[in-house]
Residue frames as a rotation matrix with the C-alpha (Angstrom) as fourth column:
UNK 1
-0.300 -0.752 -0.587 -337.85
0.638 -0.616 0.463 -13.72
-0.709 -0.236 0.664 -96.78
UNK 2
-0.805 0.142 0.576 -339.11
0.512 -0.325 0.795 -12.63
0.301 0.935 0.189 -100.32
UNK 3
-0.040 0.873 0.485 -342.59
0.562 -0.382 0.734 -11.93
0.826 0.302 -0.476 -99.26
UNK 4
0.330 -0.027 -0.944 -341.44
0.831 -0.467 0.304 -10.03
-0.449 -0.884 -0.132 -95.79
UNK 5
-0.520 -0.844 0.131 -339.68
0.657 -0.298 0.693 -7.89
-0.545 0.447 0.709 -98.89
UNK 6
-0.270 0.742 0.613 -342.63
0.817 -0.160 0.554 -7.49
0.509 0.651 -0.563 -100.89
UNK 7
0.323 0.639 -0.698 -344.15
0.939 -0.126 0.318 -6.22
0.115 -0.759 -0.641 -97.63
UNK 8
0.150 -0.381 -0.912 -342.09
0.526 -0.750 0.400 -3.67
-0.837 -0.540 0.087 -97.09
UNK 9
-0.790 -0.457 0.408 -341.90
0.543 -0.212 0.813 -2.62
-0.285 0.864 0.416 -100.19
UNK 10
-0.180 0.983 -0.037 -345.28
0.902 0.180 0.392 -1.93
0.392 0.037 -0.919 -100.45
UNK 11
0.487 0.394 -0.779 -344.89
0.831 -0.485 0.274 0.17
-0.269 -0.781 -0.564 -97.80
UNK 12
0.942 -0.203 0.267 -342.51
-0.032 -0.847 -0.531 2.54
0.334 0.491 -0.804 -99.48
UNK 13
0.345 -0.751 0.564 -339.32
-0.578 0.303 0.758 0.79
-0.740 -0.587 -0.329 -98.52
UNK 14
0.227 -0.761 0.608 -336.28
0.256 0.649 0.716 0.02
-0.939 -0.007 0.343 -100.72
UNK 15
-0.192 -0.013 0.981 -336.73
0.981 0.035 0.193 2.35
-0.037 0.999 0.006 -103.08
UNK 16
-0.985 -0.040 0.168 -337.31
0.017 -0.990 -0.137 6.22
0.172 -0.132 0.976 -104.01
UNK 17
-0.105 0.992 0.071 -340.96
0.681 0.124 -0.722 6.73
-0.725 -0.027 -0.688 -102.96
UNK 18
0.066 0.530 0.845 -340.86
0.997 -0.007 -0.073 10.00
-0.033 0.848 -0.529 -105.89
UNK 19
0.415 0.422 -0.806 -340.81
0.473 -0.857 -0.205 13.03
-0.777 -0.297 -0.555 -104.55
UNK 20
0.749 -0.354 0.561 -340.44
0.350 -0.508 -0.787 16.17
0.563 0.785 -0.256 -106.59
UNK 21
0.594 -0.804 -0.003 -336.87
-0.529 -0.394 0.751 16.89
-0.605 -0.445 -0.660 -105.03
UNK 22
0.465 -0.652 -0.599 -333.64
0.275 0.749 -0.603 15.34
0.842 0.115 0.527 -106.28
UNK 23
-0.154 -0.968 -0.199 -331.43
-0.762 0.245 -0.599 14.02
0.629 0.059 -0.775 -104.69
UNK 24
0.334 0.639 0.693 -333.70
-0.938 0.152 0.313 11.81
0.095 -0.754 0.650 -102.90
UNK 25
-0.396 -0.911 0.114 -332.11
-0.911 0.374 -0.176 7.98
0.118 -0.173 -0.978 -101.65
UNK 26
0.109 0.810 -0.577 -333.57
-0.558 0.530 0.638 4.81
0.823 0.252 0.510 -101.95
UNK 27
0.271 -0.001 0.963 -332.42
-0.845 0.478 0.238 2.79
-0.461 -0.878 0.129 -98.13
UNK 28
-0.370 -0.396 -0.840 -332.23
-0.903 0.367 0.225 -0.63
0.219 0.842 -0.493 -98.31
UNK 29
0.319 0.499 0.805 -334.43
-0.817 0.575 -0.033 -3.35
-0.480 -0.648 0.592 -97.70
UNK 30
-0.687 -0.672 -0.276 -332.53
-0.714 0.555 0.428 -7.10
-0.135 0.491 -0.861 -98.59
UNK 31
0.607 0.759 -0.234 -334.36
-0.793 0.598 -0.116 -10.09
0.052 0.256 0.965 -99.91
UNK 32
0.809 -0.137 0.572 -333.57
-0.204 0.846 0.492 -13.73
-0.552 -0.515 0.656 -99.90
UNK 33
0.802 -0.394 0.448 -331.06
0.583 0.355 -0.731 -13.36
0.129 0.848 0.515 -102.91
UNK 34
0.289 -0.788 0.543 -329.04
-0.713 -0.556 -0.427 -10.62
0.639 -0.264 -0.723 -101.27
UNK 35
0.695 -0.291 0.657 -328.28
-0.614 0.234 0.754 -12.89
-0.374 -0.927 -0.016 -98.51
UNK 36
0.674 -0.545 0.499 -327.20
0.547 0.822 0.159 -16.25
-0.497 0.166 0.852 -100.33
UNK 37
0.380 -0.823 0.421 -324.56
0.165 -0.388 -0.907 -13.25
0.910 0.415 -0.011 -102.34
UNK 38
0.418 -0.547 0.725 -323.48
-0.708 -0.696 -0.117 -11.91
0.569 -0.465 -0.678 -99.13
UNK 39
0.245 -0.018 0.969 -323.19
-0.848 0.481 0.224 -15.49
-0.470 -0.877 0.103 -97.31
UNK 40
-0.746 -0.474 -0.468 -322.46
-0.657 0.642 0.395 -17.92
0.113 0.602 -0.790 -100.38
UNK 41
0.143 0.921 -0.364 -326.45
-0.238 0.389 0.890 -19.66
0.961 -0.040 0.275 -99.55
UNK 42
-0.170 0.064 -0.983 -325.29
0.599 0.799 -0.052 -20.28
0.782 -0.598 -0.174 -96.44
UNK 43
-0.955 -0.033 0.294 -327.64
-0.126 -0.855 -0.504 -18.18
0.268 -0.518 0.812 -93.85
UNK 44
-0.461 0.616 -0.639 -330.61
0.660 0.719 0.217 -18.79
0.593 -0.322 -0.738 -91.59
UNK 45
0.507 0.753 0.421 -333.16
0.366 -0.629 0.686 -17.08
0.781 -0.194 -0.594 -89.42
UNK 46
0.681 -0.033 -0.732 -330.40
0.680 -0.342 0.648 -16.03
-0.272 -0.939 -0.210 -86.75
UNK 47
-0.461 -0.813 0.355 -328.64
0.853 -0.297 0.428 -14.43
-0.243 0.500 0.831 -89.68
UNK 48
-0.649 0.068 0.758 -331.48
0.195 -0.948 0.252 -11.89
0.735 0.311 0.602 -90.32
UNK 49
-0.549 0.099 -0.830 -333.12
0.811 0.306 -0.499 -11.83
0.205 -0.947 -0.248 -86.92
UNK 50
-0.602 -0.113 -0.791 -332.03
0.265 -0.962 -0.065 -8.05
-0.753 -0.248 0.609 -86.27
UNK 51
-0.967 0.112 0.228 -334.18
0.182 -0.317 0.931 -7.20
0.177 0.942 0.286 -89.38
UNK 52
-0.051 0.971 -0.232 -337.67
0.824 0.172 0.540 -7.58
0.564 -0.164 -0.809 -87.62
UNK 53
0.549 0.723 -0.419 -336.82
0.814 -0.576 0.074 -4.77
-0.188 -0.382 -0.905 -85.78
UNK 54
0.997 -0.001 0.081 -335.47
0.044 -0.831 -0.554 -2.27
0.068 0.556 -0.828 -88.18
UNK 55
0.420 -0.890 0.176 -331.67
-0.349 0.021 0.937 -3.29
-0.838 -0.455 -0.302 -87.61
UNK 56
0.232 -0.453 0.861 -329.28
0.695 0.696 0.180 -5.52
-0.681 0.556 0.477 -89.59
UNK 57
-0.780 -0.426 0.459 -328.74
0.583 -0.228 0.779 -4.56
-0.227 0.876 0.426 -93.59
UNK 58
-0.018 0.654 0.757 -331.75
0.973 -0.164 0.164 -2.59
0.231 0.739 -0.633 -93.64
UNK 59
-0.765 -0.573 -0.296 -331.77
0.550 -0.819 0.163 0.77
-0.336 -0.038 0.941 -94.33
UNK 60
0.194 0.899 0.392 -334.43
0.981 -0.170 -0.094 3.79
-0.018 0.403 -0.915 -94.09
UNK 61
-0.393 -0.108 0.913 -334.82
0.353 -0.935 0.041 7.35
0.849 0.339 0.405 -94.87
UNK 62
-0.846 0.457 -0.274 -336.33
-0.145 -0.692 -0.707 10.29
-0.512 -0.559 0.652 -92.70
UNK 63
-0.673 0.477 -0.565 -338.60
-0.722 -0.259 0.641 10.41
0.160 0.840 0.519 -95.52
UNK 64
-0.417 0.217 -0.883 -339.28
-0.327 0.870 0.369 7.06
0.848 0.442 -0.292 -95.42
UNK 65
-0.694 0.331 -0.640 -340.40
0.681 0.590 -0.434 6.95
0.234 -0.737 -0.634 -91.94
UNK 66
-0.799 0.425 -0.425 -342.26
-0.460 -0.887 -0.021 9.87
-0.386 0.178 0.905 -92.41
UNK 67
-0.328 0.633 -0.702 -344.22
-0.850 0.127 0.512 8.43
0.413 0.764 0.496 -95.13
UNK 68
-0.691 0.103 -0.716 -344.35
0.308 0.937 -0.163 5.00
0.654 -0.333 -0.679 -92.77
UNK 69
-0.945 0.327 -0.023 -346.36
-0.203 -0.639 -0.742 7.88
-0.257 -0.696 0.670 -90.09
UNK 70
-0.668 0.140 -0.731 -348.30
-0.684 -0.504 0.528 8.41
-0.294 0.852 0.432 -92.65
UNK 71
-0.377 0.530 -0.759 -349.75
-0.349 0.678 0.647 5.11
0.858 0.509 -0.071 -93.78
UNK 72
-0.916 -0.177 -0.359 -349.92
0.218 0.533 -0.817 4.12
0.336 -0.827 -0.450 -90.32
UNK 73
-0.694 0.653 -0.305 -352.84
-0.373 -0.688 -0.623 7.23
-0.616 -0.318 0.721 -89.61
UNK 74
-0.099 0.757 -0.646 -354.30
-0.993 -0.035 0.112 6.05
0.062 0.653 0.755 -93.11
UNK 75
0.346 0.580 0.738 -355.17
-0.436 0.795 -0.420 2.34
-0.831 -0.177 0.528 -91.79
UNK 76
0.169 -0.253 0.953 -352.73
0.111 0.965 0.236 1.23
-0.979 0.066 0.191 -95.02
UNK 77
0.347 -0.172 0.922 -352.23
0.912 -0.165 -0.375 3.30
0.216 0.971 0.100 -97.81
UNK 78
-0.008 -0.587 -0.810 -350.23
0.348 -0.761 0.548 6.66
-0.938 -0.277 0.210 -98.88
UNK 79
0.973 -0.037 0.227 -349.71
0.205 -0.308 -0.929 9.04
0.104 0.951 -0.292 -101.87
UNK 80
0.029 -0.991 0.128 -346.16
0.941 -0.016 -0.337 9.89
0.336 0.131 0.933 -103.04
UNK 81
0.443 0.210 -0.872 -345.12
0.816 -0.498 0.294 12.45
-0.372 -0.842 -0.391 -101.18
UNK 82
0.130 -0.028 0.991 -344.90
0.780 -0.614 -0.120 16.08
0.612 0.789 -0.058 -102.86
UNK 83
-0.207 0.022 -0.978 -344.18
0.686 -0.709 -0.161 19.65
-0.697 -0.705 0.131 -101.86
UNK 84
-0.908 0.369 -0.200 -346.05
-0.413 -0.870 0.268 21.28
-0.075 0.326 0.942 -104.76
UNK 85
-0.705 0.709 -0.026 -349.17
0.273 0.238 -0.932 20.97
-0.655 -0.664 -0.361 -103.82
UNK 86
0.103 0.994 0.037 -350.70
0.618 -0.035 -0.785 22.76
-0.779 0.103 -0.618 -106.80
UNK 87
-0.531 -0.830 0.172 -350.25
0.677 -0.293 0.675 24.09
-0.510 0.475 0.717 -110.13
UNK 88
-0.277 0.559 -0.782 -351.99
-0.376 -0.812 -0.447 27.48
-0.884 0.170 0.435 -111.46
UNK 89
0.162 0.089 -0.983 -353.71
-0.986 0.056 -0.158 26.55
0.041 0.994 0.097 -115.14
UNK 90
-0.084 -0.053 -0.995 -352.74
-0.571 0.821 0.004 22.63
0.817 0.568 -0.099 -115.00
UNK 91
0.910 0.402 -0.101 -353.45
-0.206 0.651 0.731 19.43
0.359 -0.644 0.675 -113.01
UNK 92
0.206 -0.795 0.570 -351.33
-0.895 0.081 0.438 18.03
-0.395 -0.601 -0.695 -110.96
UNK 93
-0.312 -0.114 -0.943 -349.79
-0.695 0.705 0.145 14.72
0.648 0.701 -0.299 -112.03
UNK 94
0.557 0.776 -0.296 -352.05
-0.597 0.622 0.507 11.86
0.577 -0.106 0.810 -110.92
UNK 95
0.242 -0.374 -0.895 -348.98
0.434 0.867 -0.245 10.19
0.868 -0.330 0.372 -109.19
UNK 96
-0.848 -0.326 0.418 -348.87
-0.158 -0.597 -0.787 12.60
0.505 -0.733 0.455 -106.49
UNK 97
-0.319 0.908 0.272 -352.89
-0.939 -0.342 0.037 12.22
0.127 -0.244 0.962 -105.79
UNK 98
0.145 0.275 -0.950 -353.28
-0.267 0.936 0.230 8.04
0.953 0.221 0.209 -106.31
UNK 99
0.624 0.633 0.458 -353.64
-0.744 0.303 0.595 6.12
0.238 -0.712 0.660 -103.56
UNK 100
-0.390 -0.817 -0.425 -350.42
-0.732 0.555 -0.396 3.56
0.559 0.156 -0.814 -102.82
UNK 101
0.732 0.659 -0.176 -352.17
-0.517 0.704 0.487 0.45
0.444 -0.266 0.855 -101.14
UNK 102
-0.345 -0.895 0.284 -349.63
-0.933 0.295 -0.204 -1.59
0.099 -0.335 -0.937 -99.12
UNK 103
-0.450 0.244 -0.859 -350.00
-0.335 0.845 0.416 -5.21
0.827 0.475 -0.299 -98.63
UNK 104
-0.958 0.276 -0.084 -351.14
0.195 0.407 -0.892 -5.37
-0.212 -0.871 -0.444 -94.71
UNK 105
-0.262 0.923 -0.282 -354.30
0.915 0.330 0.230 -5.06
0.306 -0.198 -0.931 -93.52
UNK 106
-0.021 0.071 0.997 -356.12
-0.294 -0.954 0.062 -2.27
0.956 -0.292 0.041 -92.30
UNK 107
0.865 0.502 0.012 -356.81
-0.040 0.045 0.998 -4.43
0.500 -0.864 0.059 -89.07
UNK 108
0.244 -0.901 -0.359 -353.00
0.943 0.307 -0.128 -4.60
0.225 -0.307 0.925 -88.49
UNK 109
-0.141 0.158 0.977 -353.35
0.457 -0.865 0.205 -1.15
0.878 0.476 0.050 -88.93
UNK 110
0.558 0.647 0.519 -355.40
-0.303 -0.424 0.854 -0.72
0.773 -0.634 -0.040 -86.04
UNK 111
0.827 -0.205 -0.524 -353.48
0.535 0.573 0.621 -2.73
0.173 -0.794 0.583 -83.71
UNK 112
0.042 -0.998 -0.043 -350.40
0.966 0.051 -0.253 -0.96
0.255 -0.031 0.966 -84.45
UNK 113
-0.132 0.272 0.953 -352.37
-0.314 -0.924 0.220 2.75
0.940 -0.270 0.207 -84.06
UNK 114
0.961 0.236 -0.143 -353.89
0.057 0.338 0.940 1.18
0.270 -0.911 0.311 -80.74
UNK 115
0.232 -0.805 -0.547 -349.95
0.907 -0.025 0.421 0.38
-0.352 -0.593 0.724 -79.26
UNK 116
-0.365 -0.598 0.713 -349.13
0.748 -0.645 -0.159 3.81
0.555 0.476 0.683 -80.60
UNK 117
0.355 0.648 0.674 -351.41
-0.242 -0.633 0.736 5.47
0.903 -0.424 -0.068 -78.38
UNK 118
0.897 0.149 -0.417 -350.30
0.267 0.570 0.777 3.63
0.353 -0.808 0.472 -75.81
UNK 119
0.289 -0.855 -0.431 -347.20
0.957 0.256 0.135 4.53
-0.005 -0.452 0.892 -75.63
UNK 120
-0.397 -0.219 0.891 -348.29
0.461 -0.887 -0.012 8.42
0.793 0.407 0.453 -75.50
UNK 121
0.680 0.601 0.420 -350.59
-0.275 -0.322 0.906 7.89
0.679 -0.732 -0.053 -72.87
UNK 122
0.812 -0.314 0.492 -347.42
-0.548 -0.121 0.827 5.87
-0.200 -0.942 -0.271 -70.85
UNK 123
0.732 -0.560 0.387 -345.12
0.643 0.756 -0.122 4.60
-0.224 0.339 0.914 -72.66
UNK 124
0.021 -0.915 -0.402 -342.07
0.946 -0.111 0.303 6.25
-0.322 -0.387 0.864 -74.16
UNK 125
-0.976 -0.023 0.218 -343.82
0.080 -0.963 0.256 9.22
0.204 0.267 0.942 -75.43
UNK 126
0.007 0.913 -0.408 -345.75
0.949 0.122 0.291 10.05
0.315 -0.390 -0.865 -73.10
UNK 127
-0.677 -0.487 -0.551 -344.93
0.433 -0.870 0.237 13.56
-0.595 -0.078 0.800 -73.23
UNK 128
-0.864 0.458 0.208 -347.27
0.105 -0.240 0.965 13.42
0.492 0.856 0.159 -76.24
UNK 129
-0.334 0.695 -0.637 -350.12
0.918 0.393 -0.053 12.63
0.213 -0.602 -0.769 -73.38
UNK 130
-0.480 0.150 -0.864 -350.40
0.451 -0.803 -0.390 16.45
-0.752 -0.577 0.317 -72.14
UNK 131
-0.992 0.119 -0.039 -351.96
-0.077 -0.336 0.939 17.55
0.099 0.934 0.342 -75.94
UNK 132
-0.219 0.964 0.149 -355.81
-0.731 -0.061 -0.680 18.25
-0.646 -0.257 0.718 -76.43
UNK 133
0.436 -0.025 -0.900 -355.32
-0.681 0.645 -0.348 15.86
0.589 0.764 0.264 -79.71
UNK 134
0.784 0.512 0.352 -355.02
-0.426 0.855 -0.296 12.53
-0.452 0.082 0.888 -79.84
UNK 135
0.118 -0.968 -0.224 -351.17
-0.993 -0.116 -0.020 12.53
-0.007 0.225 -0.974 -80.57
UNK 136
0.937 -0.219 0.274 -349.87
0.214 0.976 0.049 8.45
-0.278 0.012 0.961 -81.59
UNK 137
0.295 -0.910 -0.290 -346.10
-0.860 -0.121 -0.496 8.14
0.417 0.396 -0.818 -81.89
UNK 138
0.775 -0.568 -0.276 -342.99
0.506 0.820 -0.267 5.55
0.378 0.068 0.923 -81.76
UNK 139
0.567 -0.816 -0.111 -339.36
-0.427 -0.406 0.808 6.34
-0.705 -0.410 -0.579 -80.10
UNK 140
0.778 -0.625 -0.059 -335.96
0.426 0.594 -0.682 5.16
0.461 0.506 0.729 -81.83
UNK 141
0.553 -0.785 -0.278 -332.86
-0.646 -0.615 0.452 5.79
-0.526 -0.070 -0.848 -80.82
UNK 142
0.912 -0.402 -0.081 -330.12
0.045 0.293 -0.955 5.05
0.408 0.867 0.286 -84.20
UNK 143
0.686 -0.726 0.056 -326.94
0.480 0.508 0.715 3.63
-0.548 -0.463 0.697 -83.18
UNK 144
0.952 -0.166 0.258 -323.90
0.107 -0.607 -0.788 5.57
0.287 0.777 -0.560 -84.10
UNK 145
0.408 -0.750 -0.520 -320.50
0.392 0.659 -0.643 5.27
0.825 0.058 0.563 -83.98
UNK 146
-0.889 -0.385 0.249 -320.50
-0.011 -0.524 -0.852 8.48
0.458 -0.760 0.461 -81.26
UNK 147
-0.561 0.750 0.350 -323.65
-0.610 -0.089 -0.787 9.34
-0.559 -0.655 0.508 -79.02
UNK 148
-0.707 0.572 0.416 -326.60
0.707 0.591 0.389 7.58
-0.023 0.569 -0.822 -80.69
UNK 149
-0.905 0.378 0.197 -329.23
-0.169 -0.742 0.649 9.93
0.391 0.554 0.735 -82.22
UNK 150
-0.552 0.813 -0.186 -332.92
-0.139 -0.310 -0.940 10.76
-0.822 -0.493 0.284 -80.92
UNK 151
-0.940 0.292 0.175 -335.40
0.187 0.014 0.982 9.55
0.284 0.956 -0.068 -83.44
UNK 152
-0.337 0.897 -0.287 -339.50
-0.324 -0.397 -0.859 10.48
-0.884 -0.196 0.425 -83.05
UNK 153
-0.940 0.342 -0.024 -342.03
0.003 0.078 0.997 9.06
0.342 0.937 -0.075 -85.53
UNK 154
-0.472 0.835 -0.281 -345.77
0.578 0.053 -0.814 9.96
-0.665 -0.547 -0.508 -85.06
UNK 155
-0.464 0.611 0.642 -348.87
0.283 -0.584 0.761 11.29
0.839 0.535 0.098 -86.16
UNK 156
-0.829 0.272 -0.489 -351.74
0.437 -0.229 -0.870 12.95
-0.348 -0.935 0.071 -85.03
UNK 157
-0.205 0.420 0.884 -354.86
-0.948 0.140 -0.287 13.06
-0.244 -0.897 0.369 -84.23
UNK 158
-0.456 -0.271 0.848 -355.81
-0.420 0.905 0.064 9.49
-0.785 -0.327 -0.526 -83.98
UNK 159
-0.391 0.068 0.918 -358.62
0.613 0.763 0.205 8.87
-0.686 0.643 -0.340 -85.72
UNK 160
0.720 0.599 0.350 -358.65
0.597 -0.279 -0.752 11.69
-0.353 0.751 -0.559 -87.89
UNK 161
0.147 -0.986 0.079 -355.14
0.574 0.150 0.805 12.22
-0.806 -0.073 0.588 -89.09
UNK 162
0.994 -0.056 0.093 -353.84
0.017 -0.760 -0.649 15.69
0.107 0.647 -0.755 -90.34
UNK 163
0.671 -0.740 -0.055 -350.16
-0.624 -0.523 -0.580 15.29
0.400 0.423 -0.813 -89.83
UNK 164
0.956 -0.294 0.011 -347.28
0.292 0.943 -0.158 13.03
0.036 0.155 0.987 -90.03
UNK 165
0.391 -0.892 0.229 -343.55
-0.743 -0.452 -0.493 14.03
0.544 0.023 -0.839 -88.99
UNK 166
0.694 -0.682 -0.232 -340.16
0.631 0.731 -0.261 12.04
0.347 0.035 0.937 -88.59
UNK 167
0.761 -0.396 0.514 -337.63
-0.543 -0.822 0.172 14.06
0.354 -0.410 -0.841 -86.15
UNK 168
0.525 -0.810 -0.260 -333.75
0.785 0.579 -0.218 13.09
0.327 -0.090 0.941 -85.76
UNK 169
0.964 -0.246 0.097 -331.61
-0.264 -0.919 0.293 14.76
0.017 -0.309 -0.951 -83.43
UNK 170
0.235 -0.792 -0.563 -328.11
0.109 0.597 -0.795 14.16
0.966 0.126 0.227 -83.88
UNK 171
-0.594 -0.598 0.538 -326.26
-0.179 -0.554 -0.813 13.35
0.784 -0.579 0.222 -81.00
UNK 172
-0.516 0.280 0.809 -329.35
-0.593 -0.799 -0.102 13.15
0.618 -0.533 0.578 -78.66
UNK 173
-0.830 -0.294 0.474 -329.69
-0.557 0.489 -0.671 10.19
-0.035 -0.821 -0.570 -77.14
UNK 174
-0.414 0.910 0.021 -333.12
0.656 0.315 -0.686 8.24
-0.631 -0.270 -0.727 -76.02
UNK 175
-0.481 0.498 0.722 -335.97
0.810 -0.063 0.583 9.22
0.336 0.865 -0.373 -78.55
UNK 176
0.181 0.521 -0.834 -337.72
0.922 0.206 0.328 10.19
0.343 -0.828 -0.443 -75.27
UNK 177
-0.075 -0.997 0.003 -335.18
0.985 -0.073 0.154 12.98
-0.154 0.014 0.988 -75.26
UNK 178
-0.725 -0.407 -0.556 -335.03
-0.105 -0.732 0.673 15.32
-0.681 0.546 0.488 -77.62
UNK 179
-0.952 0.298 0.068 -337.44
0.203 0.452 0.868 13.37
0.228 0.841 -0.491 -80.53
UNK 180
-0.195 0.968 -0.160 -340.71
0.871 0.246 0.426 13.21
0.451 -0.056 -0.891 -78.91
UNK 181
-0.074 0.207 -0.976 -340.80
0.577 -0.789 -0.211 16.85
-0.814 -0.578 -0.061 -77.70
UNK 182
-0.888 -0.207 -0.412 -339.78
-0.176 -0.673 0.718 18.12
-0.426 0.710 0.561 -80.77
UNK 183
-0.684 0.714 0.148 -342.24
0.440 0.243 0.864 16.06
0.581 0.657 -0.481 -83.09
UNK 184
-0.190 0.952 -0.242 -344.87
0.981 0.192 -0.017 16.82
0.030 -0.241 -0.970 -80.31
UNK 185
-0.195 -0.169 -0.966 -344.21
0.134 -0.980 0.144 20.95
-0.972 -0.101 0.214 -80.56
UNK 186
-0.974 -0.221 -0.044 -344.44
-0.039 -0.028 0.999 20.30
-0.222 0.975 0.019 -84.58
UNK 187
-0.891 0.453 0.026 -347.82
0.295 0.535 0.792 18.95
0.345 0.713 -0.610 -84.29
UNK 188
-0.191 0.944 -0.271 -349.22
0.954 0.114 -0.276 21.05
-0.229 -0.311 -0.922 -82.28
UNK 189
-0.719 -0.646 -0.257 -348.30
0.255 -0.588 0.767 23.55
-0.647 0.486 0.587 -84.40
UNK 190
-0.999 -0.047 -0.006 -349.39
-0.018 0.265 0.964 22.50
-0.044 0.963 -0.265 -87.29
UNK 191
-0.426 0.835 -0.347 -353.08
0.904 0.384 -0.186 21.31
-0.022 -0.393 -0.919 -85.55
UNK 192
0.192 0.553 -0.811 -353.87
0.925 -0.378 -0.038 23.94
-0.328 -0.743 -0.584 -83.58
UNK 193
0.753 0.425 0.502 -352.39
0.529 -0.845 -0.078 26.91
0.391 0.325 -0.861 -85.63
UNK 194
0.353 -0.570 0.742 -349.85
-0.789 -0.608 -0.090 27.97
0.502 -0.554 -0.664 -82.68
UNK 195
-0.452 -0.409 -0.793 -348.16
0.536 0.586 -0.608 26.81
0.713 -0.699 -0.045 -79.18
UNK 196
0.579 0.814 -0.043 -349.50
0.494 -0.309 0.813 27.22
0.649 -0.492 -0.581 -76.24
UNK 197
0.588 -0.741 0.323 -347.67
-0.805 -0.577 0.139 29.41
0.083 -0.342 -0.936 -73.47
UNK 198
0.712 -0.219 0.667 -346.16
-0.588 0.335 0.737 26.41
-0.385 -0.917 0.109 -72.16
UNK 199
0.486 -0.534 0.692 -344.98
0.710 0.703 0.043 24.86
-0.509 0.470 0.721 -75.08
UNK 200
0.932 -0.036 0.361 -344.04
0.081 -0.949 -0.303 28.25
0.353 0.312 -0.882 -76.01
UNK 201
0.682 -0.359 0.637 -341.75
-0.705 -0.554 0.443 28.25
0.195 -0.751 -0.631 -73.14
UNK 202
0.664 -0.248 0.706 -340.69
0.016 0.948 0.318 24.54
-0.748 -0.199 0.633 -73.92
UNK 203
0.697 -0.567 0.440 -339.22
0.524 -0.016 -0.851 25.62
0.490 0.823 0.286 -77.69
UNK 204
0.818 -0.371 0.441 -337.76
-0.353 -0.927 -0.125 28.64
0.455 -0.054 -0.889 -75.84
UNK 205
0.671 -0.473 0.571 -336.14
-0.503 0.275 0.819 26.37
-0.544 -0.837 -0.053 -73.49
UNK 206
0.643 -0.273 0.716 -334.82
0.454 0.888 -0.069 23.90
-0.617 0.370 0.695 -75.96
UNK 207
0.875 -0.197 0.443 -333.76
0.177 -0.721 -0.670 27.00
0.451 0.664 -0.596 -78.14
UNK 208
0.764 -0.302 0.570 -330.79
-0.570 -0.729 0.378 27.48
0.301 -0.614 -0.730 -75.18
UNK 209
0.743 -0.137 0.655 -329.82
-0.320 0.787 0.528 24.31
-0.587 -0.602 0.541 -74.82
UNK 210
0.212 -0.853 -0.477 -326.52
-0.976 -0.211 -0.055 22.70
-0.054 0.477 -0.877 -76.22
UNK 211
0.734 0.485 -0.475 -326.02
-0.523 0.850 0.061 19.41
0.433 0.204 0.878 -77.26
UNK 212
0.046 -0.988 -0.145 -322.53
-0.999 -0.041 -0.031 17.66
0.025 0.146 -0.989 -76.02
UNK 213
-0.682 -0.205 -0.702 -322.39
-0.445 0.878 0.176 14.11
0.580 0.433 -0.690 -76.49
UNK 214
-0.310 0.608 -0.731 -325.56
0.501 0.758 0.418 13.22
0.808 -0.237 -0.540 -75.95
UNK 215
-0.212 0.423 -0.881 -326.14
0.869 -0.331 -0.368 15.38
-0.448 -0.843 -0.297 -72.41
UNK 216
0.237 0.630 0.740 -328.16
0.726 -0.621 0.296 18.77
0.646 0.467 -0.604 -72.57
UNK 217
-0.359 -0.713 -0.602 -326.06
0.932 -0.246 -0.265 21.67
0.041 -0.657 0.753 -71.26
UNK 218
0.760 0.531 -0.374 -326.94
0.567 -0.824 -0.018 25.45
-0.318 -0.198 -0.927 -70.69
């Protein structure tokens, strides 16, 4: 349990990762001592099960899956993530520019880029498939006490990764939705500079559109 903690830790999980913002939130990622408080020692593997796939007591940021994009593209490391990028007359501080190493592998790495593709070319974001790039992403959809939210995590291109983005729609159902258009309109953005007409015509569309629990209305 401890060293599935570590792991994730590593990874920028259970804690602030730094940025220069406040108010930034640390999630929560439990270890083998939170259980035996929350159970009295008395808990087993069908007590944290739901944890293997991002469920149970743990808890992430946007950020934090952002920055999870992120390491994913870079085969296993990350820098704290920053939004000054550069100061006139002085260096930047060195914790914005280091390298964060995580404990996996890079070949886990690869496997997990490899099923990320996969599920752009046909899987649940495969929407991402129509792009001249090399587009790798994940679906979620985040349980909620009304509709259940649209989540999107991806990067892009594959194996030369210039951008990383985490997209939550409230309200919007299947990742598939609402998540994996958006993120995939962000990144070719970003990439390429523009949209093409079509995705042009895809923001425009979405731009019109009304959420109501969960269904897209005109």
């Amino acid at each position: 349990m401890n060293t599935w903690r570590d792991y994730m830790v590593s990874m920028g999980f259970g804690y602030r990762l730094g940025i220069d913002l406040p108010g930034e939130k640390r999630g929560l990622i439990p270890n083998a001592q939170f259980y035996d408080k929350a159970y009295k020692g008395s808990w087993n593997g069908l007590t944290i099960i739901s944890i293997a796939i991002g469920q149970g007591e743990v808890n992430a940021t946007p950020l934090q899956i952002a920055n999870l994009g992120a390491t994913i593209a870079n085969r296993g490391w990350f820098v704290t993530p920053h939004v000054v990028k550069a100061i006139e007359g002085e260096a930047l501080d060195t914790v914005y520019t280091k390298r964060r190493n995580t404990l996996a592998k890079p070949w886990a790495y690869e496997q997990v880029v490899k099923g990320m593709r996969s599920a752009a070319l046909g899987g649940t974001c495969k929407a991402l498939a129509q792009y001249d790039f090399e587009a790798c992403g994940k679906t979620g959809t985040a349980q909620n006490r009304g509709h259940d939210h649209s989540v999107f995590m991806g990067f892009a291109p594959m194996n030369d990764p210039k951008i990383a983005v985490a997209v939550y729609v409230e309200n919007g159902g299947w990742g598939a939705t609402y998540g994996v258009p958006f993120g995939g309109l962000i990144m070719e953005l970003y990439i390429n500079g523009k949209l093409s007409e079509a995705s042009e015509k895809k923001a425009a569309e979405f731009q019109q559109r009304r959420i109501s629990y969960g269904t897209a209305e005109r």
